[in-house]
C-alpha positions in Angstrom: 113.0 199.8 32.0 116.2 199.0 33.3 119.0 201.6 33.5 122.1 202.7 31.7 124.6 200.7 32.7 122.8 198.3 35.0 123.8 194.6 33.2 127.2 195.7 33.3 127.1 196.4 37.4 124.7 193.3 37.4 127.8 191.5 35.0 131.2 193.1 35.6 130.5 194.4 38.8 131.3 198.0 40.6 134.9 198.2 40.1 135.1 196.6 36.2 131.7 198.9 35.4 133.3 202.1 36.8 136.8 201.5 36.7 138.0 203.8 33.7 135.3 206.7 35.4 136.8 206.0 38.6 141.1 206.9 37.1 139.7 209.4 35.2 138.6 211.3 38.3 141.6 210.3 40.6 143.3 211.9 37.2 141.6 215.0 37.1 141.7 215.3 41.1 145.5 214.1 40.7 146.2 217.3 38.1 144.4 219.7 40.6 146.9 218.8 43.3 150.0 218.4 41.6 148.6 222.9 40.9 147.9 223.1 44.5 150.9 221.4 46.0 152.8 224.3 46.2 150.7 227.4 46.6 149.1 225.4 49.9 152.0 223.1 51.3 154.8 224.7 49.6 155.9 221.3 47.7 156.4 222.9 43.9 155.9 220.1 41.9 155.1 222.3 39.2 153.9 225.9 38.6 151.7 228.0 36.5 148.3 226.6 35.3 146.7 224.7 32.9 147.7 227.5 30.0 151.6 227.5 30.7 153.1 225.9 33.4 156.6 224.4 34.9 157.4 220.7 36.1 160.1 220.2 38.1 161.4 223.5 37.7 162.6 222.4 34.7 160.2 221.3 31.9 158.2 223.9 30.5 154.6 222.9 29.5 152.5 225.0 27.2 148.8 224.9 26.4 149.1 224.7 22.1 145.5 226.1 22.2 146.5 229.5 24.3 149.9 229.3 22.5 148.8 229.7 19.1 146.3 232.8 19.7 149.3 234.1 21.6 151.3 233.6 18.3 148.3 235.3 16.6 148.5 238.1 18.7 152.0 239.0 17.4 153.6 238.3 20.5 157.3 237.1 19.7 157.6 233.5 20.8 160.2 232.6 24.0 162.4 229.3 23.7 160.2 228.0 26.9 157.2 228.8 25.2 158.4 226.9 21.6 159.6 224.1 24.3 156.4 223.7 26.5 154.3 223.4 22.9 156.4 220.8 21.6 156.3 218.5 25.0 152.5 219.1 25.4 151.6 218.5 21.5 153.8 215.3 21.7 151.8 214.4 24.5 148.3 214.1 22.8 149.7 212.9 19.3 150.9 209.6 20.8 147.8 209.2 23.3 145.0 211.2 21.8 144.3 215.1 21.6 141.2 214.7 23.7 142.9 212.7 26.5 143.1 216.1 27.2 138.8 216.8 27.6 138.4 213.5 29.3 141.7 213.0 31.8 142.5 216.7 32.3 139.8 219.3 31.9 138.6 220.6 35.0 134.9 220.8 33.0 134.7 217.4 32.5 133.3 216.4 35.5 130.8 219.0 35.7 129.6 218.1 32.0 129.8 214.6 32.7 127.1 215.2 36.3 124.7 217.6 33.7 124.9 214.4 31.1 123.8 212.2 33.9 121.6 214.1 35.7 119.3 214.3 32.5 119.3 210.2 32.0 117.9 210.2 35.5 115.5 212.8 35.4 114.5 211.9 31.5 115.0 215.6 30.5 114.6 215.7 26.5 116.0 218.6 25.0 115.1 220.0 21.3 118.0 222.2 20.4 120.1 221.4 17.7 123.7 222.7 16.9 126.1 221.5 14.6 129.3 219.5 16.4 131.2 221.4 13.8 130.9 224.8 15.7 133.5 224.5 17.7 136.0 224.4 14.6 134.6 227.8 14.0 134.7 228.9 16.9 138.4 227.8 17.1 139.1 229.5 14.0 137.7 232.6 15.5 139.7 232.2 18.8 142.5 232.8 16.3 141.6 235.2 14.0 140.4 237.5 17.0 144.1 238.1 18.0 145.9 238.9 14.6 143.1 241.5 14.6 143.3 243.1 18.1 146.3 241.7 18.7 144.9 240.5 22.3 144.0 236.9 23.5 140.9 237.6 23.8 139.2 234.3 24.2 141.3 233.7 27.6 139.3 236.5 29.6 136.5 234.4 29.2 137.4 230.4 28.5 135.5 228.6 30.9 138.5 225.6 31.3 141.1 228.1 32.2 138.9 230.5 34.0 137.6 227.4 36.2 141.2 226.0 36.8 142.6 229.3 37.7 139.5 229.7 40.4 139.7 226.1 42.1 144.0 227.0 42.8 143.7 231.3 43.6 139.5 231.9 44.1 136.5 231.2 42.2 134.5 234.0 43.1 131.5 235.0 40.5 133.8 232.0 38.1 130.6 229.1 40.0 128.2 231.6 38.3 129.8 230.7 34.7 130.2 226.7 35.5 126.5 227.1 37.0 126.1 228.3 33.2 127.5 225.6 31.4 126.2 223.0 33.8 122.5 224.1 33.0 122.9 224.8 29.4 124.2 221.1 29.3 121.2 219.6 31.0 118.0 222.0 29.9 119.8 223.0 26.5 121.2 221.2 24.2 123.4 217.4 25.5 127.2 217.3 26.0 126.4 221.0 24.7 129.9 222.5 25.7 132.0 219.7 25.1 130.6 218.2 21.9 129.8 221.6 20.1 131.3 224.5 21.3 134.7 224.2 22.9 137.2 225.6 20.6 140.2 224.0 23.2 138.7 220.5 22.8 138.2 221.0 18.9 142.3 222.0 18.8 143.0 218.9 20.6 140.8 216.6 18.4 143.5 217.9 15.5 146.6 216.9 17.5 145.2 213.6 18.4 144.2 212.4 14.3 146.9 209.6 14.0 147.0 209.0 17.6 148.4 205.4 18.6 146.2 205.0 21.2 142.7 203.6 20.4 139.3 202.4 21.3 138.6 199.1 19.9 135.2 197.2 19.4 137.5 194.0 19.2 134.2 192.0 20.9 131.6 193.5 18.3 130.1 189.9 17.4 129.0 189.6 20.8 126.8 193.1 21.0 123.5 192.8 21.2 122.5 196.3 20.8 122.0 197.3 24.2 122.8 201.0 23.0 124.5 201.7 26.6 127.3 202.8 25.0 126.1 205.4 23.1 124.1 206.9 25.8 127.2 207.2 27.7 129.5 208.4 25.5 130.0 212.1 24.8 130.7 211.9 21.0 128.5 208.8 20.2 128.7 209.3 16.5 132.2 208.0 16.2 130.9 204.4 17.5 128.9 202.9 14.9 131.8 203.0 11.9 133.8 200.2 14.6 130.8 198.9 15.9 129.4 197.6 12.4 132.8 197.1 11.3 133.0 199.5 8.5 136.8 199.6 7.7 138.1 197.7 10.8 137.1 197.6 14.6 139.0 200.7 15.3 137.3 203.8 16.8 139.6 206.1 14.3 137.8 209.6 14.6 140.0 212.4 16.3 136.5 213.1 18.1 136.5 210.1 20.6 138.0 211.3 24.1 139.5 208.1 24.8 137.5 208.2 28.4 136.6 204.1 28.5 133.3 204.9 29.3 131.8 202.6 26.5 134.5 199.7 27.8 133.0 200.1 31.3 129.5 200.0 30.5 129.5 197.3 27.6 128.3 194.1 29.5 129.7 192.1 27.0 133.3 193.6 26.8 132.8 194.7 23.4 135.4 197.8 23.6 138.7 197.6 25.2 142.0 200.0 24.5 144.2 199.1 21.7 146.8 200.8 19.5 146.5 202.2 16.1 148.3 199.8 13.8 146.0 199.0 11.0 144.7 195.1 10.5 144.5 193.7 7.3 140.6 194.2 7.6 141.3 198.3 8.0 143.4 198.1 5.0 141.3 197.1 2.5 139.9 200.2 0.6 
């Protein structure tokens, strides 16, 4: 039995069948610096973290996830804080909420190693939770404050508390991404990303009627390999492009916009395109 990916190495080779893994890590490394720039060589390319931050020393950059439960909390809102919302959210509406989960997110890469580790080791895991829990969860993130009037999902959000940790000291913080990296591969797949992150379900709102797109421009020439949706870490939002049901155009808020499924795809099914409907997406 051959393995995931393998026609496309065989096909493409290294660079075409890794090459949008491959920027998404020199982005996530890239982000990690820009943080530790200033607190190791004393270059201040920006400050803060991940929750609120400043480029430049100018352009203030605000988490909308942290932002709104400190709304909720009752907190009254500072211009930098209205600011750094509006340049982040502006962000992910043009290029996708979950750019955020796949280019960004310190977690992603230690999701993405529990994903592969169990298509290597051929783990099969039983579990079963709705991908609709993190909405609740969300919605809980945000109730919780208006009634304690506390943030109280920061003191223990594994993406901030993981970010924070890799720039000041981790300390007992491995224990919790030891945590999410077994649940991942003995508990339930692309458990924390898919299900239960309330930041990456807040993103999937901003990015609904994002402009930029996963197409399946090439599906005539799939043969149902199924690669891509072993891959992909929401692989229900696929199949409506795939078998061309309203268009080519991957339009759920779900997908991550990570390329995986253009790297693997043999065939060069997928590639990135923009939103703008064809005439076969705007038939009812």
């Amino acid at each position: 039995m051959l393995s995931v990916g393998s026609d496309a190495r065989r096909i493409k080779g290294f660079w075409r069948s890794q090459r949008w893994l491959l920027l998404r890590r020199l982005s996530q490394l890239g982000v990690l610096v820009l943080f530790l720039a200033g607190p190791l060589a004393g270059v201040w390319l920006i400050k803060g973290n991940l929750s609120s931050s400043l480029l430049l020393e100018t352009i203030p950059l605000s988490d909308p996830f942290i932002a709104l439960q400190v709304l909720a909390s009752g907190h009254q809102p500072e211009t930098n804080l209205l600011i750094g919302i509006a340049v982040v959210a502006l962000f992910y509406l043009l290029l996708g909420g979950r750019v955020f989960c796949s280019w960004v997110c310190p977690i992603n890469p230690v999701t993405d190693l529990a994903a592969w580790c169990s298509r290597k080791l051929g783990i099969r895991r039983r579990v079963a939770i709705s991908r609709h829990t993190r909405f609740w969860i969300l919605a809980l993130c945000v109730v919780m404050p208006l009634l304690l009037g506390m943030v109280v999902w920061e003191l223990v959000n594994p993406v901030s508390q993981f970010h924070r940790g890799l720039i000041f000291s981790m300390g007992s913080g491995w224990l919790l991404v030891l945590a999410l990296f077994l649940f991942d591969l003995f508990v339930l797949p692309r458990g924390w990303c898919g299900h239960l992150c309330p930041q990456g379900a807040c993103y999937s709102l901003l990015g609904h009627q994002s402009l930029l797109r996963v197409r399946a421009s090439g599906r005539e020439r799939c043969y149902d390999c199924l690669d891509c949706y072993a891959v992909c870490p929401e692989p229900q939002v696929i199949k409506p492009a795939l078998k061309g049901a309203g268009g080519d155009l991957i339009t759920s808020s779900q997908c991550t916009n990570c390329g995986r499924c253009i790297d693997i795809c043999s065939v060069d099914v997928f590639a990135y395109g923009t939103r703008p409907a064809t005439s076969m997406e705007k038939q009812p």
